[in-house]
C-alpha positions in Angstrom: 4.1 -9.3 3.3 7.1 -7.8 4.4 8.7 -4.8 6.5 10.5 -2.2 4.4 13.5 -0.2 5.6 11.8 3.1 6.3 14.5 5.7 4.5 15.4 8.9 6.9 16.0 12.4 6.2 18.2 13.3 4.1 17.2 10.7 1.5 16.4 12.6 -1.6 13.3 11.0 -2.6 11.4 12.0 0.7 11.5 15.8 -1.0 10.0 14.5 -4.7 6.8 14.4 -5.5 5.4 11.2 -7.0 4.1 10.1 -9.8 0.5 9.1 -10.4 -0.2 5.4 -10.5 -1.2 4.2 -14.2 -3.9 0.9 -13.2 -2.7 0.1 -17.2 0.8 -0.2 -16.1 0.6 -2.0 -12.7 -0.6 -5.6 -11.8 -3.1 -5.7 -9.4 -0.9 -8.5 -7.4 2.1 -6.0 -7.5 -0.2 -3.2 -6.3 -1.2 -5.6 -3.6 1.9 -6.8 -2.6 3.3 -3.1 -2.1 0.2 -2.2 0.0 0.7 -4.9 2.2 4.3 -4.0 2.7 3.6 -0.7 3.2 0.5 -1.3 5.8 2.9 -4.2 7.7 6.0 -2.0 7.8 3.2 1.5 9.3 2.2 -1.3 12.2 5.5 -2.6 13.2 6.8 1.0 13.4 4.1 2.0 15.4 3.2 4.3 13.1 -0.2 6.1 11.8 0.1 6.5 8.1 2.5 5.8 6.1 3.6 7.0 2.6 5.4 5.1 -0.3 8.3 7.3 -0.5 8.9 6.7 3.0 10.0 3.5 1.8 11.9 4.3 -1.2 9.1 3.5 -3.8 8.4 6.0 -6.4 4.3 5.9 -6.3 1.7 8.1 -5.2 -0.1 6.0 -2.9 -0.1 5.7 1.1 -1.9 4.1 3.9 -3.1 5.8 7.0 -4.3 3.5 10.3 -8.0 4.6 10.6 -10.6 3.8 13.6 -11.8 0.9 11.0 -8.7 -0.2 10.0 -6.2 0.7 7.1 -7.1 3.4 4.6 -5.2 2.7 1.3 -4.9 6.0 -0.7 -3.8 5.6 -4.2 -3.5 9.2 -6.4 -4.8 11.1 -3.1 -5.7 15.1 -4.0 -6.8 17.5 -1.6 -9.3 19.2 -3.0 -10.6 21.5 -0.7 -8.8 22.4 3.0 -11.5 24.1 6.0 -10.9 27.3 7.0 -11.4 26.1 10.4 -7.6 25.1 11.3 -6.2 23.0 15.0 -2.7 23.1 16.4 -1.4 19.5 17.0 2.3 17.8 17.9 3.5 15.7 15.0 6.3 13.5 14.2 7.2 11.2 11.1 8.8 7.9 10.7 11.0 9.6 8.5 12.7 12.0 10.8 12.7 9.9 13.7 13.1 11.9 17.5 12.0 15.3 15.9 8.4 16.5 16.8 6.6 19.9 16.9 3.3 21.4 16.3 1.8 21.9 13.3 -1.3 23.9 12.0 -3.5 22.3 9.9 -7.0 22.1 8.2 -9.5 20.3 11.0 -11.4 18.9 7.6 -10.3 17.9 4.0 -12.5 16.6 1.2 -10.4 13.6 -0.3 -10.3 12.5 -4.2 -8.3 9.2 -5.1 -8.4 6.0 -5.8 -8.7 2.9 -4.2 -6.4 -0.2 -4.7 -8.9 -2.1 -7.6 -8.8 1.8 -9.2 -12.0 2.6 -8.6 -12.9 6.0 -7.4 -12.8 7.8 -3.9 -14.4 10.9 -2.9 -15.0 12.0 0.7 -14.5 13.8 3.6 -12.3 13.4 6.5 -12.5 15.1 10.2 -10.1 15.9 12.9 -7.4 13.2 13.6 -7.8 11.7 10.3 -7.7 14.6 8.6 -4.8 15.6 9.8 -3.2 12.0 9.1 -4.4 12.8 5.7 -2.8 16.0 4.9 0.8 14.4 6.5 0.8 11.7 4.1 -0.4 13.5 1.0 2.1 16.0 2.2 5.2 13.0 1.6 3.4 12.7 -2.0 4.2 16.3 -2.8 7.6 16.0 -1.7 7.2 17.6 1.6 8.0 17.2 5.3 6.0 18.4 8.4 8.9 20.1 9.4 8.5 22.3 6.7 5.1 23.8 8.4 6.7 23.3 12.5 5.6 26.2 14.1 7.4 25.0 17.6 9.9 22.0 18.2 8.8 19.9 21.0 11.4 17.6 21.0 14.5 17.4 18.6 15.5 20.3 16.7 15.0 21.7 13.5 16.7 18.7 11.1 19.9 20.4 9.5 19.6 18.2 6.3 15.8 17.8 5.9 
């Protein structure tokens, strides 16, 4: 395992969305290897989820720091958002001293994959939820300062 350099705003590849894992055109050990880099590198920042963008790789998978331990998302969707929506502070690895409140759904009902490719489908509540939507948010080429509704520390990132 190893700690990656976390890339910052403006690095371009935070704003692309990535590209679905193939299983037929990955080893398993690679797979591995970059989900252990990617859960080591979330810990030692202190951080709660972590995307693979955030680290410079061009794949659609993250991990997110659950009440059991790491959750390792690989293809994540969102297929459906609640209507039923909470006001929370936020901040991101990837624009570090920035944070402000965000709106988002209380519950999501998750499809991906896991790390062996085998399907995931489930639903996810409050905190995690919200973890969820942050990280698949990274996939899409998106930044939580894009939905800010109030800075609570930092400003508004010129270059993000």
């Amino acid at each position: 395992m190893a700690i990656r350099k976390i890339v910052t705003i403006p690095h371009p590849i935070l704003r692309q969305v990535m590209p679905e894992i193939n299983f037929k055109q990955i080893s398993l050990e690679g797979l591995k290897k970059i989900i252990d880099d990617l859960t080591e590198t979330m810990f030692a920042a202190d951080g709660v989820g972590i995307a693979a963008n955030q680290v410079g790789l061009n794949l659609r998978v993250c991990v997110i720091n659950a009440k059991t331990g790491p959750v390792v998302l690989i293809n994540p969707k969102i297929q459906k958002f609640s209507w039923r929506k909470t006001i929370m502070e936020e901040g991101c690895l990837s624009v570090p001293g920035v944070f402000g409140t965000v709106k988002r759904a209380r519950n999501v009902t998750i499809e991906a994959q896991d790390p062996k490719g085998e399907e995931l489908n489930f639903k996810a509540n409050g905190f995690f939820a919200r973890i969820i939507q942050h990280e698949v948010d990274h996939l899409n080429g998106k930044l939580f300062t894009d939905k800010v509704i109030k800075y609570t520390q930092g400003e508004q990132p010129k270059n993000a």
